[in-house]
C-alpha positions, -999 to +999 in steps of 0.1 A: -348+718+328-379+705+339-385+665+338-415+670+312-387+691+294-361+661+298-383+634+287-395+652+258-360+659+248-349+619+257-382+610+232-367+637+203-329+614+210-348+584+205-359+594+174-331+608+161-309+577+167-296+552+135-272+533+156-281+498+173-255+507+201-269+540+209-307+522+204-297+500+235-281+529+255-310+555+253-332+517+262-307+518+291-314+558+300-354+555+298-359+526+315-331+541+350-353+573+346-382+553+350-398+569+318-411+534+309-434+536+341-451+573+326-468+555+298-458+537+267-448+565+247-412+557+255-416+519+250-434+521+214-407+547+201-381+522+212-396+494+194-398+518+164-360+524+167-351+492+176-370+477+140-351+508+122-321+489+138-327+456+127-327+443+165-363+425+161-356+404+190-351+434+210-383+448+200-398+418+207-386+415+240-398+450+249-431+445+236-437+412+259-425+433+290-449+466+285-472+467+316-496+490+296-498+484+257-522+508+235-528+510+197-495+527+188-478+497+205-495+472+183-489+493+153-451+499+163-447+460+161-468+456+130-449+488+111-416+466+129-424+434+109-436+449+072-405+472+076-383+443+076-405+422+049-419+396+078-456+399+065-463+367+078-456+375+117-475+407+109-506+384+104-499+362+138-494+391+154-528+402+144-543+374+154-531+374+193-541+413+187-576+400+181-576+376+203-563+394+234-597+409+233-590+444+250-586+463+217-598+462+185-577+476+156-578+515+144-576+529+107-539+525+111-534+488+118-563+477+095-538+495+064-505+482+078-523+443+080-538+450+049-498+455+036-486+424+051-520+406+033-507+422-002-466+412+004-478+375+007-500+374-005-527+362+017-561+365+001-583+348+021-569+366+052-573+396+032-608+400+023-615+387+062-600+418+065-618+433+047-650+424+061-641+436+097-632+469+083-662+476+063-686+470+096-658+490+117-663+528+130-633+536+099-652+523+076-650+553+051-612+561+058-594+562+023-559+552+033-578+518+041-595+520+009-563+527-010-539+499+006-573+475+000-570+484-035-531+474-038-539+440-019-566+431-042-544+443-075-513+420-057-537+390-057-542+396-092-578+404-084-583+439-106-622+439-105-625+437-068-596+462-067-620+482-089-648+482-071-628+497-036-613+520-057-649+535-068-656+542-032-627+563-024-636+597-020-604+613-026-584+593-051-547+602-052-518+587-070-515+555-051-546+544-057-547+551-095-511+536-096-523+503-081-551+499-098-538+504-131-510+478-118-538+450-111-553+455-146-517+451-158-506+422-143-536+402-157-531+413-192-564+437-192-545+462-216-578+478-231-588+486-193-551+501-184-554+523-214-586+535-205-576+545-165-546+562-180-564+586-202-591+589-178-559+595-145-556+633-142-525+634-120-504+606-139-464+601-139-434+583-145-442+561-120-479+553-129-463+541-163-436+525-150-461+504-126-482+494-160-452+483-175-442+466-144-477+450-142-473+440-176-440+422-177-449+405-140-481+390-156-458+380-187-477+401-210-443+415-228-456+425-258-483+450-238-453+461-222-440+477-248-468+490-267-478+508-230-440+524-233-445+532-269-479+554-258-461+567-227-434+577-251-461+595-271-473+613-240-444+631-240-432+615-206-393+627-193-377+594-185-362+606-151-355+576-135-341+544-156-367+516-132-388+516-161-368+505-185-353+477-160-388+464-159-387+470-199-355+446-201-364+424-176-395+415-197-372+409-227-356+381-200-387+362-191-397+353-225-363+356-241-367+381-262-337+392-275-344+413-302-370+436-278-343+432-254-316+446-276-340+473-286-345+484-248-305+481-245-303+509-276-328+530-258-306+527-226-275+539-246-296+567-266-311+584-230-274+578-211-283+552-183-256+528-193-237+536-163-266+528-142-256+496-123-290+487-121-301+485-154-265+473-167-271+442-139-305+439-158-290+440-189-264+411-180-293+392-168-315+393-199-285+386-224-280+354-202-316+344-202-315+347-243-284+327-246-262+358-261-235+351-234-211+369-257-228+400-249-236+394-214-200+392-210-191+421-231-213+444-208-202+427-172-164+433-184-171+470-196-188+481-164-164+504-141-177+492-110-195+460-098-217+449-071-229+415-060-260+414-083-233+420-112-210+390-108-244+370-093-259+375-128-230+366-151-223+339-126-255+322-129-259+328-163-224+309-172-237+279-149-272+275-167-254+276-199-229+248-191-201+271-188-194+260-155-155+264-156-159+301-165-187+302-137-162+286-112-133+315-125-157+344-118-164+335-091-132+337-078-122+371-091-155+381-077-142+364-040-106+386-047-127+418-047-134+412-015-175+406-023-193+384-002-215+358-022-252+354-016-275+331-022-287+332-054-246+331-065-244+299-045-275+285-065-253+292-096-217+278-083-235+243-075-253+240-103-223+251-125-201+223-106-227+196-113-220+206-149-189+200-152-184+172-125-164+189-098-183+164-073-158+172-043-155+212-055-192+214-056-196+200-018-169+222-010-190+256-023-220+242-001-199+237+027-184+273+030-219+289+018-232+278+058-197+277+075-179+303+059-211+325+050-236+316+076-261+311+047-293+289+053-298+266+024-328+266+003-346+236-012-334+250-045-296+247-031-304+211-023-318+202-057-281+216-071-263+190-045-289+166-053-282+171-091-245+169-081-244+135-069-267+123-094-246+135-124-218+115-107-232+087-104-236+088-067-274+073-065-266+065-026-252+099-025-282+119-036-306+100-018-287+110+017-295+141+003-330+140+007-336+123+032-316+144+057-325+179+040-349+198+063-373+203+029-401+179+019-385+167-014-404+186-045-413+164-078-386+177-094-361+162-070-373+130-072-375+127-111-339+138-111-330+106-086-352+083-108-336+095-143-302+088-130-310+056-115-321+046-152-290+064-165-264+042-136-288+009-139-299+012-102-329-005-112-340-013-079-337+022-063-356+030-091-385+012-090-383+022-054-386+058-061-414+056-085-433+033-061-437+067-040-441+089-068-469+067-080-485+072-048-479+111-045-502+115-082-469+137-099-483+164-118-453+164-149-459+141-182-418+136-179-425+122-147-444+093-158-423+087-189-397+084-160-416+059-142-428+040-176-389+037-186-380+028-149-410-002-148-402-010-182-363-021-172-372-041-146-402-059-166-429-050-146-455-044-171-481-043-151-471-012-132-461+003-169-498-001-174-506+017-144-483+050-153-504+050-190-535+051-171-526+079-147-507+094-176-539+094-191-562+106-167-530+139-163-539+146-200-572+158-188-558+183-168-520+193-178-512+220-196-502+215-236-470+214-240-458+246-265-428+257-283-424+293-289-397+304-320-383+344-319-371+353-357-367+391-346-395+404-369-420+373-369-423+349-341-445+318-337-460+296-312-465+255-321-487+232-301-475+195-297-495+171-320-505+204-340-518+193-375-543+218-384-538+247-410-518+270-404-489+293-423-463+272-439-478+240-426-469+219-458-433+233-460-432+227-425-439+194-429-417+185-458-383+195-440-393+179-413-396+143-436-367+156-456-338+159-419-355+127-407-346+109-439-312+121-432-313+114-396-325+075-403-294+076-426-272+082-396-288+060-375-314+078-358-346+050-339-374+066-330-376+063-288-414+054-283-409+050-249-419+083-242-456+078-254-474+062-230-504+059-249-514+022-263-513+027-299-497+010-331-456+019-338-466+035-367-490+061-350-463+065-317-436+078-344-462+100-362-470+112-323-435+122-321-427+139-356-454+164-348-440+172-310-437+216-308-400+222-305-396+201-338-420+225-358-406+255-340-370+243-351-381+239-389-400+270-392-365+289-381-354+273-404-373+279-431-371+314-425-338+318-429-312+342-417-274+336-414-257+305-402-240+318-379-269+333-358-290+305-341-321+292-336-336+300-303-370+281-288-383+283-257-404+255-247-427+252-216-423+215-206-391+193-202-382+185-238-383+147-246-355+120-249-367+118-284-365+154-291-331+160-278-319+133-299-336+145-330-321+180-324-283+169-317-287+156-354-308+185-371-278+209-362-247+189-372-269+184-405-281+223-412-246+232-394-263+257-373-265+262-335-303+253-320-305+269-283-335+254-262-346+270-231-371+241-216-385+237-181-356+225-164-326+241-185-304+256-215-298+232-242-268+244-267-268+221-292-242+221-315-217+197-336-242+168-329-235+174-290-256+196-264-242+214-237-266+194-209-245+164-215-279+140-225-283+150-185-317+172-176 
């Protein structure tokens, strides 16, 4: 055999190899033949082998020590990094590509860094991009065009997407696909409709990417009007994705009766063995508060995976079940599963509930020890909210200050309220100090800060939270309560008082459980309006706050005792509120879930689940 002959066939090994170990040993062969020194062919088909191995560092290091490096050696790195979901060093590595200065990128590398722009996403990077390649000698190349078009859709930038997608000379599926996804994901249903009568080589996946788009943008209602018409087209449901994407929209806005309508659809076409909609399935029963059938479904499936007992996990911890949490999780352990970090996420915040202070630690502990798992600032906040459910104000703020996060808003607001809840007043007053300086963005925030000045008779710096409180009204987003009854569902506004259906009836409960609630000795708790008006007019403020209205109209339309109320509401609910709702259910006798910004609220028996702690 010649040595063109033996290199060739050394080149086809290379290629062929899976294995890390035999990655480094054909490294080992090429460079004691010396091919390494006959041009980079041998070096770039490493690196493409050693990113198929996971061995970045490897690549890396190969890359650095290339005497010669060309296009496809650039491109081997860049494929390297999107391959294993690094878009960010794809960029950097762009830029040193750039500015090196002896090559300037090809067809190829302008769609791979165009990739990388659309997993961040990165739009100004992007459209930089952009530019160079529109003035480039590939100018017209359609692959380009066609990644261009998914990085534009990503950014939630459809129009601009639209207006690539016009110059493409030979549009094939991908493109369609992504540009119908852009339209999606902004809620542009009219224009999604249009592109997918107008598509001439449309499938499963085409729909299953509007759908997607759909339910990412949080249009769930489009979501399943575009099924409904894909149904109509006569569409063979091959592969179960899209009705994932289906019940996964059913879990971001808690829709449980579309969700329960997907599950029937699941059970009617025979992918209820699929592990990956069943995990989806667990997930959206969670996320609507129907833990019964969450658990039903986790307990019925024949084999589990980590997603499975990650889902039910989390969703007993959110709920306040955090003794069944804890229990799962160590069946799940017996198995022989390894936990990761979203079922750590659960397990601390699951402990917090129920005050296993010392247990909690413990779970952190083994999840870097035991695991060799990197902690997220959302691990953090669960230890943080840990120590300050305990009581342990000196504790929590150890916490942040040796975390390697910058501590978010939320963070702080959960040191402050349990420094009002403990009477560490002077912490406190402390904390809001810096939060007054940082401009927080949430109106809990500053009632917070109000109730923390307010303690220690500072009234002057009360003053100063109503005026940045108002100046936030300008610009914060109303607060809105959003009530499911299955066949009718309604949206309330805080401070709503214009017409609208069943306003007066509306209206009269409300007087008539607050009546009741006075009986029982329920005080209005002004505190949490910061604006200077009379008693009188703070108290009327109140009665018209969203998750109220949305409570009563549930109410008013009926349905059986035993089924509760469910409300989703966008901000933190009130101190007010959450004491006017622990007394509306032990009066109607009826369960009221509430799914606010932080957490579930189960409020039943005049208790809720959150332990007046959220």
């Amino acid at each position: 055999m010649t040595a063109a002959n033996r290199l060739k066939q050394l080149v086809r090994h290379i290629k062929q190899c899976q294995c890390p170990i035999q990655a480094k040993n054909l490294h080992a062969i090429v460079v004691k033949s010396g091919a390494h020194l006959h041009g980079p062919l041998y070096s770039n088909t490493l690196i493409h082998l050693y990113a198929k191995a996971r061995l970045l560092n490897d690549a890396l290091q190969l890359f650095d020590e290339m005497p010669h490096r060309d296009l496809a050696s650039w491109a081997s790195l860049f494929t390297a990094y999107n391959h294993l979901h690094m878009p960010a060093h794809a960029l950097l590595l762009f830029f040193r590509m750039i500015g090196a200065g002896d090559i300037s990128p090809d067809h190829f590398i302008f769609a791979t860094v165009v990739r990388a722009c659309a997993m961040l996403p990165a739009v100004d990077v992007g459209r930089q991009l952009h530019a160079q390649f529109a003035v480039s000698p590939y100018c017209k190349d359609d692959v380009v065009k066609s990644s261009l078009v998914d990085f534009y859709a990503k950014c939630g930038l459809p129009d601009e997407a639209g207006k690539v997608f016009g110059s493409i000379v030979s549009k094939n599926v991908v493109s369609w696909t992504s540009l119908i996804y852009g339209y999606a994901m902004v809620g542009r249903e009219g224009v999604v409709i249009e592109l997918l009568r107008k598509m001439p080589c449309k499938n499963l996946r085409t729909w299953t990417a509007a759908i997607s788009g759909f339910v990412q943008g949080r249009h769930t209602d489009e979501s399943f009007r575009i099924f409904s018409e894909m149904r109509r087209d006569g569409v063979d449901i091959e592969d179960p994705f899209v009705l994932s994407s289906l019940i996964a929209g059913s879990s971001s806005l808690a829709l449980l009766e579309l969700g329960k309508q997907a599950h029937g659809l699941v059970l009617r076409l025979g992918y209820a063995s699929n592990a990956y909609v069943t995990n989806a399935l667990i997930d959206m029963y969670a996320k609507c508060s129907d833990l019964s059938s969450a658990s039903k479904i986790f307990h019925d499936m024949r084999e589990r995976d980590i997603i499975s007992w990650t889902s039910i996990i989390v969703g007993m911890a959110q709920h306040g079940r955090g003794k069944e949490a804890l229990s799962l999780y160590d069946d799940m352990v017996s198995t022989g599963l390894k936990p990761n970090e979203v079922t750590f996420t659960g397990l601390i915040y699951a402990c917090s509930h129920v005050g296993l202070v010392e247990k909690g630690r413990a779970i952190f502990k083994s999840m870097v020890e035991e695991y060799g798992l990197r902690p997220s600032l959302q691990h953090y906040t669960c230890l943080l909210d840990l120590y300050s459910r305990s009581g342990d104000i000196d504790e929590a703020e150890n916490v942040l200050k040796s975390m390697p996060f910058k501590p978010d808003e939320t963070m702080w607001a959960s040191l402050l309220s349990s420094c009002i809840r403990v009477g560490r007043t002077e912490i406190g007053v402390r904390i809001a100090d810096d939060l007054l300086q940082t401009r927080p963005e949430s109106p809990s925030t500053f009632v917070l800060m109000s109730n923390v000045y307010a303690r220690a008779a500072m009234w002057d710096r009360v003053s100063t939270v109503r005026k940045s409180m108002m100046g936030l009204d300008r610009r914060k987003k109303p607060g809105y309560s959003w009530v499911d009854l299955g066949n009718d569902s309604r949206v309330f506004y805080a401070g709503e008082t214009g017409n609208y259906p069943m306003k007066d009836e509306i209206f009269a409960l409300l007087k008539e459980l607050e009546a009741e609630m006075r009986k029982r000795g329920y005080v209005p708790d002004t505190t949490v309006v910061l604006h200077n008006m009379e008693q009188h007019d703070k108290e009327w403020q109140l009665f018209w706050h969203s998750e109220r209205q949305a409570v009563a109209y549930a109410l008013l339309g009926g349905g059986p005792p035993e089924k509760p109320v469910r409300v989703i509401k966008n901000l933190r609910i009130c101190d007010d509120c959450h004491v006017v709702l622990k007394f509306i259910c032990d009066i109607v006798r009826r369960e009221i879930v509430v799914r606010d910004a932080n957490r579930y609220h189960h409020f039943r028996d005049g208790k809720c689940s959150c332990s007046d702690f959220w």
